[in-house]
N, C-alpha and C positions, 0 to 999 in steps of 0.2 A: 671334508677330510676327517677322517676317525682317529685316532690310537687307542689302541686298547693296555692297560699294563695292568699286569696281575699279580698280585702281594702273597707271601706264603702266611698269612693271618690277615683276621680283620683288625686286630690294632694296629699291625704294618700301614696298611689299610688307609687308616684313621691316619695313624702320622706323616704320613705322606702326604694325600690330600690336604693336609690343614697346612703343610711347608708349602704346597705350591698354590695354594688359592690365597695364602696372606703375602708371599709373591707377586700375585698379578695384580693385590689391591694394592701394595706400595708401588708398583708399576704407574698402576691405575689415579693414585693421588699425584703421584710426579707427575705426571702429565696433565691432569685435568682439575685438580688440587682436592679430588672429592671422587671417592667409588661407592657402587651399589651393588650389594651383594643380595642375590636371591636363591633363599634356602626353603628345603621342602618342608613338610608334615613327617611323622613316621617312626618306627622306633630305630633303622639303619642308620642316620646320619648323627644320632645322641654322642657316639664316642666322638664322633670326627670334631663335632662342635664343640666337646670337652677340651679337645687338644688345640684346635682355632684358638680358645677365648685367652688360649696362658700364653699366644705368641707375640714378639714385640711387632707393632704396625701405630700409624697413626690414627687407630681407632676411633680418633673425637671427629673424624671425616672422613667417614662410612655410613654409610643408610644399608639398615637392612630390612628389606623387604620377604614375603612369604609368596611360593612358589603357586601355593594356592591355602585355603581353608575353608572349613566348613561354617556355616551358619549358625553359630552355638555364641553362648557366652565367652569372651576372652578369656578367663579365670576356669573354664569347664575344662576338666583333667587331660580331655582325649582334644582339647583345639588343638591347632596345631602353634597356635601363639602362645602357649601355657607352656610348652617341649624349648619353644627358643628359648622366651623368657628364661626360663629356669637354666638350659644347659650350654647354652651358647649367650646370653647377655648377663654375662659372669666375669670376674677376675678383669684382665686387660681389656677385656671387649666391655666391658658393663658402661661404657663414655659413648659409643658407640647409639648410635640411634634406630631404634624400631618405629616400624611403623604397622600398626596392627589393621584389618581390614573391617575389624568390629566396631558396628557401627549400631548404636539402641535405634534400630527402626522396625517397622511392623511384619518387614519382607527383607529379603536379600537384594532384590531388585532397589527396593529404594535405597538400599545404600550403593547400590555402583556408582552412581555420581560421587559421592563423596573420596570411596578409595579412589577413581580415575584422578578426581584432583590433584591426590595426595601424589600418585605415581607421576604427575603432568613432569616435573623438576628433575623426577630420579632416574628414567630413561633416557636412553636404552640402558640395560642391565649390564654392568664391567664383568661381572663373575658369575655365573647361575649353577646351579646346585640341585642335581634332579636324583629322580630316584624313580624305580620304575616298579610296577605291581605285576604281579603274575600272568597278569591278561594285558602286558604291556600298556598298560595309562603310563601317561606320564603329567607331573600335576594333577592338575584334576580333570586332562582328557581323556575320557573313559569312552571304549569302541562304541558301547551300546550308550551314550549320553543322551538328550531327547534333542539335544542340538548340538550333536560333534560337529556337522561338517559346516555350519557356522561358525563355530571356534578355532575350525581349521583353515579359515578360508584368506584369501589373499587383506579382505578386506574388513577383518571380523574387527571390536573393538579391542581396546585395554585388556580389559578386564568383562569376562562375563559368568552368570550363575548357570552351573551347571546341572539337571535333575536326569533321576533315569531309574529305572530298576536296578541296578544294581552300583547305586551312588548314593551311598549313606551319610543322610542328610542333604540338606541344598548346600552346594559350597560353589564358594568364588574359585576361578581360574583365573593364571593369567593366559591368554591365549596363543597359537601358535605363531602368530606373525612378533610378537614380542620375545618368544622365549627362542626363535631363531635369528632374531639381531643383536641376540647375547653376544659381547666381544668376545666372553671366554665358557664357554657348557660343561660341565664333567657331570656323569650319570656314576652311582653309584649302584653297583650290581654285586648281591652277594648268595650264597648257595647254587646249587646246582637245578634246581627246578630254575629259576632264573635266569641261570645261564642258559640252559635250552629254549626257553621262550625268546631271549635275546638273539639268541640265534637265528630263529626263525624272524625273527623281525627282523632281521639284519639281510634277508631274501626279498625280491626284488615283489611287490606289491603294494595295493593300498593303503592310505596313510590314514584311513577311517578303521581298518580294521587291526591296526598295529599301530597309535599314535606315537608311540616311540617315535616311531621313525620321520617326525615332527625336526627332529635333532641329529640323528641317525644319518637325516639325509642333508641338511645344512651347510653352505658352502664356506661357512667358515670353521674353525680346529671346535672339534671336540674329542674328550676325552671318557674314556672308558675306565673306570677302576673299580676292578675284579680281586673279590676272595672267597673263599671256603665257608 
């Protein structure tokens, strides 16, 4: 089940989204006394997390997790743990706990044991927070990947390292069988090249050639939030 709702700005956008995902975590701590929140890479979701981090929630029991990231140092400009850090583990949210996927080893591969660990506790995801690329990836399932359709598969792990030509850098994913037992999914889709892409992924085809539709097609509520 999809909904789509469309903001007449992106800061509409942003404040919106931040009202109703610190909603689902207070939901989410009332009932299970602990949410996990899983937020992307990127430069689209920077306002949204400004406007999260000033809202009241009981922050000190939230885990927040990364949607995916690349293989870099946690401190290098473009990680996508460097973007949380800074714009979203700020103000009310700064009690709140990260968990970063960087891990000092020689390969990407030896550290997935380590973040599976880390994620063992914090699954399934209460809140997930995607965002989608012009050739519809979503996280870091990318069409052309050198192993999509093992990260899409009914059986794939956690967490796997994703390469490919056009996958800048090696970077960790979480995979599809996780990102669709999200309790709660919203994609953030913004300009109009985007939305035509979304479009078309939103027609009925394979899920290797339009990962998107990873979520898209998921039998539990996602949400769509659209602007200009």
């Amino acid at each position: 089940m999809t909904e789509t709702r469309v903001y007449p700005d992106r800061g509409s956008m942003a404040a919106g989204l931040a009202e109703q995902v610190a909603s689902e975590l207070t939901k989410a701590i009332k009932k299970r006394g602990r949410a996990t929140l899983a937020v992307p890479g990127g430069e689209t979701p920077t306002e949204f997390f400004r406007h999260l981090s000033q809202l009241d929630l009981e922050w000190d029991c939230v885990s927040v997790i990364l949607t995916d990231e690349k293989f870099v140092p946690e401190n290098a400009n473009h990680s996508h743990a460097s973007r949380v850090i800074k714009e979203l583990m700020q103000n009310k949210a700064a009690v709140a706990t990260f968990h970063s996927y960087h891990h000092d080893t020689a390969t990407p591969h030896d550290a997935v044991p380590d973040i599976m660990g880390v994620l063992h506790d914090l699954l399934p995801i209460d809140v997930c927070i995607l965002g989608m690329g012009l050739d519809t990836h979503v996280a870091s399932l990318f069409p052309n990947a050198d192993n999509i359709d093992e990260a899409l598969g009914l059986w794939a792990p956690t967490v796997m390292v994703m390469n490919g030509p056009e996958v800048e850098d090696s970077r960790f994913t979480l995979t599809a069988p996780v990102l669709e037992r999200a309790r709660k999914a919203h994609i953030l889709i913004v300009g109009e090249d985007k939305k035509v892409a979304l479009r078309e992924a939103q027609k009925v085809g394979l899920v290797e050639e339009a990962p998107v539709r990873v979520i898209l097609n998921r039998a539990r509520a996602t949400t769509i939030h659209y602007a200009d």
